[in-house]
VOMAR-542557 format. One record per residue (C-alpha): x negated, y, z; residue in three letters. Coordinates in nm, 4 decimals. Each point is the difference from the previous one (the first is absolute). Example, Ala and Ser with C-alpha at 12.3 -4.5 7.8 and 13.67 -1.06 7.14 Angstrom:
-1.2300; -0.4500; 0.7800; ALA
-0.1370; 0.3440; -0.0660; SER
This chain:
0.0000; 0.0000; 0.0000; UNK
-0.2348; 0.2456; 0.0746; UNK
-0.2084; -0.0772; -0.2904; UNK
0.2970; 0.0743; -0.2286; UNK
0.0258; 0.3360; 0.1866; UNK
-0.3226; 0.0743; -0.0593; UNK
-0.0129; -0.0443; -0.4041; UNK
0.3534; 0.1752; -0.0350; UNK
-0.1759; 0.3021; 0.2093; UNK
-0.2732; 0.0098; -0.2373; UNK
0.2179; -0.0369; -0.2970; UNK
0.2121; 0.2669; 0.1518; UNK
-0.3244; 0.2170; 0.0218; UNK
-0.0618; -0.0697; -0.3010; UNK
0.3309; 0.1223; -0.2153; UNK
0.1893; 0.2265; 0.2855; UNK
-0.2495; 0.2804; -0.0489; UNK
0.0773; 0.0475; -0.3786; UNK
0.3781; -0.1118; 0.0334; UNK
0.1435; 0.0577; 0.3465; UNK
0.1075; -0.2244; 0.2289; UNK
0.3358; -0.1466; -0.1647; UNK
0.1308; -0.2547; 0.1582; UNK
0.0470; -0.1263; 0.3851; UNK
-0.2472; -0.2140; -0.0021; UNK
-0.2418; 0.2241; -0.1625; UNK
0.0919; 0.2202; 0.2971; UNK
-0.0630; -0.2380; 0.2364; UNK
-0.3372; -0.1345; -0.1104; UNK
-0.0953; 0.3605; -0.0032; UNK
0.1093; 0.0293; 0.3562; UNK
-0.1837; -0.3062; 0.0829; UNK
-0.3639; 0.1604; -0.1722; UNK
0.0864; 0.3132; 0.1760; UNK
0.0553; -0.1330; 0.3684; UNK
-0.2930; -0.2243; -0.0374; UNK
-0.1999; 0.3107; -0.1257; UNK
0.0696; 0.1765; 0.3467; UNK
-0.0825; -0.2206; 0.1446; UNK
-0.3746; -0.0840; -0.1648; UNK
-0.0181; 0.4114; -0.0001; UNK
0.0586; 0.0208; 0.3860; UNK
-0.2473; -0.3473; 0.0977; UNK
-0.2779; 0.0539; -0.2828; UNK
0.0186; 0.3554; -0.1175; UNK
-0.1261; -0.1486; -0.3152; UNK
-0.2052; 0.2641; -0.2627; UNK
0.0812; -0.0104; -0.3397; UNK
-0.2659; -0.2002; -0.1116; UNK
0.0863; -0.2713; 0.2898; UNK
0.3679; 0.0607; -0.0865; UNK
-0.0886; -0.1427; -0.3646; UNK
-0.1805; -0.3249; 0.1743; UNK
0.3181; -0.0604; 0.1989; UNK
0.2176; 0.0199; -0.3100; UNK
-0.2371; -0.2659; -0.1711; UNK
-0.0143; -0.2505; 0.2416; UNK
0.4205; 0.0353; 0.0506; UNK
0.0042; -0.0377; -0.3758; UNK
-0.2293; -0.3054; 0.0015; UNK
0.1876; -0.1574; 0.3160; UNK
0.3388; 0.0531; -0.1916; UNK
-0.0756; -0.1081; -0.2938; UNK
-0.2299; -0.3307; 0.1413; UNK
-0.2692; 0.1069; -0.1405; UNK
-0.3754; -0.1574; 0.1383; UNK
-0.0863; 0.2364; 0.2848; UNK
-0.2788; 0.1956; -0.0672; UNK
-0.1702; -0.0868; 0.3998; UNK
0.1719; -0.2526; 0.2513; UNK
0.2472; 0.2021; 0.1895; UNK
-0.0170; -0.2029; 0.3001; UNK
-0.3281; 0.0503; 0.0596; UNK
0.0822; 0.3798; 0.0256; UNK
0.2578; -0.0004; 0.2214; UNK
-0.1808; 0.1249; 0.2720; UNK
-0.1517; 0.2329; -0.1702; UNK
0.3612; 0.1338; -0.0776; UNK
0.0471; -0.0090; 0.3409; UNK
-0.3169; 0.1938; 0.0806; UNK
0.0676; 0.2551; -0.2958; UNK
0.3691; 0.1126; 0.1809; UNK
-0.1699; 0.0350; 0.2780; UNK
-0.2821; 0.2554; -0.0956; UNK
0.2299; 0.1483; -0.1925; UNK
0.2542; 0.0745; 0.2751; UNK
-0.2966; 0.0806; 0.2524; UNK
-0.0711; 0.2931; -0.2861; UNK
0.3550; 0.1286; 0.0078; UNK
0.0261; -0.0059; 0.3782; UNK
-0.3063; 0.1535; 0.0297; UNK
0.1175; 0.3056; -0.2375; UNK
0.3635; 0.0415; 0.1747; UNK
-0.1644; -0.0004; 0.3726; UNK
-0.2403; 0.3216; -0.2120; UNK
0.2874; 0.1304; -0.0828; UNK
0.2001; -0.0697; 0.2892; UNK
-0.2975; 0.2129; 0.2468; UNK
0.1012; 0.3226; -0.1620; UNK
0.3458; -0.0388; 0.0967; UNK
-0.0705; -0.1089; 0.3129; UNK
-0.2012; 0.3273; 0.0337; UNK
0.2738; 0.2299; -0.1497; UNK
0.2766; -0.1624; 0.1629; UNK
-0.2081; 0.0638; 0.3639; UNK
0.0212; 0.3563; -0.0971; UNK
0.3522; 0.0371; 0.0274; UNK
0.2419; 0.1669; 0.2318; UNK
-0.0060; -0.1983; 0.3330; UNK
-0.2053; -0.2698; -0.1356; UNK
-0.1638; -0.2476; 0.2067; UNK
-0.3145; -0.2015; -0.1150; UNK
0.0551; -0.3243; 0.2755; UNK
-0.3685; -0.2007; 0.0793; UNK
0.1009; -0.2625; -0.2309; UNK
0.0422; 0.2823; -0.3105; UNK
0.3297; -0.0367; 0.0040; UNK
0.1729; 0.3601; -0.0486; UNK
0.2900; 0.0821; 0.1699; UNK
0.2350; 0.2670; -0.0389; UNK
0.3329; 0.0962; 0.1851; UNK
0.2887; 0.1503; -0.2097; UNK
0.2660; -0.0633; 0.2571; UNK
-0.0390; -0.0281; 0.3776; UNK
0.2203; -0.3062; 0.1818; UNK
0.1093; 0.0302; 0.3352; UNK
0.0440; -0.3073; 0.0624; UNK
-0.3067; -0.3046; 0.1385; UNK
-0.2954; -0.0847; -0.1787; UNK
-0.0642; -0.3687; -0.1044; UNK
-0.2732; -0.2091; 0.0840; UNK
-0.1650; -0.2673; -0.2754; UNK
0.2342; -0.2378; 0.2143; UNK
0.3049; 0.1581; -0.0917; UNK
0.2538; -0.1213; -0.3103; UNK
0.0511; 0.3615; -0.1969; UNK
0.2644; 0.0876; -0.2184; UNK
-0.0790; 0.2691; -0.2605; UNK
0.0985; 0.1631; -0.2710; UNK
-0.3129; 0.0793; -0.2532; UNK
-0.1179; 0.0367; -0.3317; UNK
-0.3582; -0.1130; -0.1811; UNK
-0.1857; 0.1816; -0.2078; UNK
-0.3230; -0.0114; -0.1828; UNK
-0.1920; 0.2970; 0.0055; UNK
0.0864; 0.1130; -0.3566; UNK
0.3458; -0.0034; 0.0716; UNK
0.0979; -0.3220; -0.0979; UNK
0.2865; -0.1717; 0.2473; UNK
-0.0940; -0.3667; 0.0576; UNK
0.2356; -0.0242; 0.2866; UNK
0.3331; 0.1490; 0.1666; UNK
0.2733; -0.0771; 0.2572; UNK
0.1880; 0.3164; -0.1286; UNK
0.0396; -0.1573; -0.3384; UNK
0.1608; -0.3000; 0.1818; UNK
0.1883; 0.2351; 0.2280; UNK
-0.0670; -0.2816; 0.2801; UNK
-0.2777; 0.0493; 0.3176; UNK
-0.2812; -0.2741; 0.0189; UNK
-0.1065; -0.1867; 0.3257; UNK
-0.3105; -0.1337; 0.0805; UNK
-0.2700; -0.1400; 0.2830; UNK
-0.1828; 0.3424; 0.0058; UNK
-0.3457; -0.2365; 0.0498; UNK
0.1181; -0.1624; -0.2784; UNK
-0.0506; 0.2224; -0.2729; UNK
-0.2758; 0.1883; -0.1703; UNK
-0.2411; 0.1777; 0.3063; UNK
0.0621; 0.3099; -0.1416; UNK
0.3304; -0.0366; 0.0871; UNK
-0.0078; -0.1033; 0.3172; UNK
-0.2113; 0.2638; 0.1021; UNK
0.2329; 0.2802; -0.1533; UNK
0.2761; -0.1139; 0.1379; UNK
-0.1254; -0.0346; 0.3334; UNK
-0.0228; 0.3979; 0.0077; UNK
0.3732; 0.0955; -0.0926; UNK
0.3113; 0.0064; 0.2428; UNK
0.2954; -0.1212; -0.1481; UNK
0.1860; 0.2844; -0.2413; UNK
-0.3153; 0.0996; -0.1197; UNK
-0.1280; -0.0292; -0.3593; UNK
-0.3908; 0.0244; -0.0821; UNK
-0.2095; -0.0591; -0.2705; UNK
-0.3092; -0.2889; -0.0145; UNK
-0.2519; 0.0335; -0.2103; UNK
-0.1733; -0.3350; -0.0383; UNK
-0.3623; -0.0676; -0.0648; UNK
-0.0362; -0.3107; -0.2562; UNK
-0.1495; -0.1925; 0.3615; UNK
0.2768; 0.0497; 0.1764; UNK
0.3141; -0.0945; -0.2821; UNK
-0.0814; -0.2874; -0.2060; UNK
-0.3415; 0.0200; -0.0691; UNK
-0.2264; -0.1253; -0.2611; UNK
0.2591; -0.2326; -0.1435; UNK
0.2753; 0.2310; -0.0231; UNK
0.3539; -0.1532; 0.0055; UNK
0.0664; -0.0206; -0.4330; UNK
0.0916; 0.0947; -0.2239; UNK
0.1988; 0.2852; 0.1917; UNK
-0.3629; 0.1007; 0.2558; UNK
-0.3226; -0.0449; -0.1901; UNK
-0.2639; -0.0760; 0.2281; UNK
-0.2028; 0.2440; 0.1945; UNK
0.3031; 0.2732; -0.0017; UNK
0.0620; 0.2844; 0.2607; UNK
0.3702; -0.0087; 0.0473; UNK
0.2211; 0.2301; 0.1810; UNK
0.3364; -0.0556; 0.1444; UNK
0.2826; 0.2072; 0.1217; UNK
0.1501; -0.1756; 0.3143; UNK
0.3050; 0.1056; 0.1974; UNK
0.0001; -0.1798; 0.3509; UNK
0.3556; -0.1277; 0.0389; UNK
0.0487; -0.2402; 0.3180; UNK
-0.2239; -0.2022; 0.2276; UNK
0.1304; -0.3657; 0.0370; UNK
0.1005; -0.0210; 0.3759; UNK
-0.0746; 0.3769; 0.0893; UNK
0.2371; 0.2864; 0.0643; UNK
């Protein structure tokens, strides 16, 4: 099955330019090349030149042609080539990620925390602060630090609850420092959200993130 996927996404490749993309299953091929394209874009970040290597050995593969090395040999070199390559974008997020982190820790009320965390307070609660033992429920909203939402409670229109030790520490170290009613802003080192690794294809790896959390309830707390 996949094999046949693969030669109608070449053939597809191969006409749709010229034509268009006529029929469903033209359409759907397409889709196919283009998701797996993402995909290879976001693990590989492939050049041009290495882009035209991947197409040959796809075409080769789909069309059972003699490989031109043994591919098992190289699968851990595959292995090994996603992860220098994701080491390199990480590395070039967390670069850009230290001038936010400096910008944002010039802001109005801003807070730079020991761990680098930033933390800023747009509404003050009145009500207790949680400890990392606590189960929160919040209302917030994730961002990127282009702008781009990865996240949101508000776009459910329904609250989350959680183990406040149980989620990212730059969470539970925000949240510790509002009452309930308040709102506040995190702004979260790569180190401190998801790291390295990211959480894909929606966080790439080594991203600052910052969230807008509202502070809703305490379980078991008035």
């Amino acid at each position: 099955m996949r094999t046949t996927w693969m030669v109608a996404a070449l053939l597809v490749a191969g006409t749709a330019g010229a034509q268009g993309l006529k029929t469903e299953d033209e359409k759907t091929v397409y889709a196919l090349g283009y998701l797996m394209g993402k995909n290879i874009k976001r693990d590989f970040a492939l050049s041009p030149a290495e882009l035209a290597v991947f197409k040959k050995g796809l075409e080769d593969a789909a069309k059972d042609a003699p490989a031109a090395v043994k591919p098992e040999e190289y699968e851990p070199k595959i292995q090994a080539l996603a992860g220098s390559r994701a080491k390199s974008r990480a590395d070039k997020e967390k670069e850009k990620g230290k001038a936010w982190l400096e910008k944002a820790a010039l802001e109005k009320g801003a807070q730079k925390l020991p761990s680098g965390v930033i933390y800023q307070e747009q509404k003050a609660g009145t009500g207790p602060s949680p400890t990392a033992e606590d189960t929160v429920t919040v209302h917030y909203r994730g961002t990127l630090t282009d702008g781009t939402e990865f996240d949101s409670s508000y776009k459910r229109n329904e609250p989350t609850s959680f183990p406040l030790k149980g989620v990212i520490p730059c969470w539970t170290e925000g949240v510790q420092k509002m009452k309930v009613g308040g709102k506040a802003k995190l702004t979260c080192p790569s180190d401190k959200a998801y790291g390295d690794r990211g959480a894909p294809p929606k966080i790439p790896g080594g991203a600052t993130l910052v969230f807008e959390v509202e502070l809703k309830e305490i379980k078991g707390k008035k």
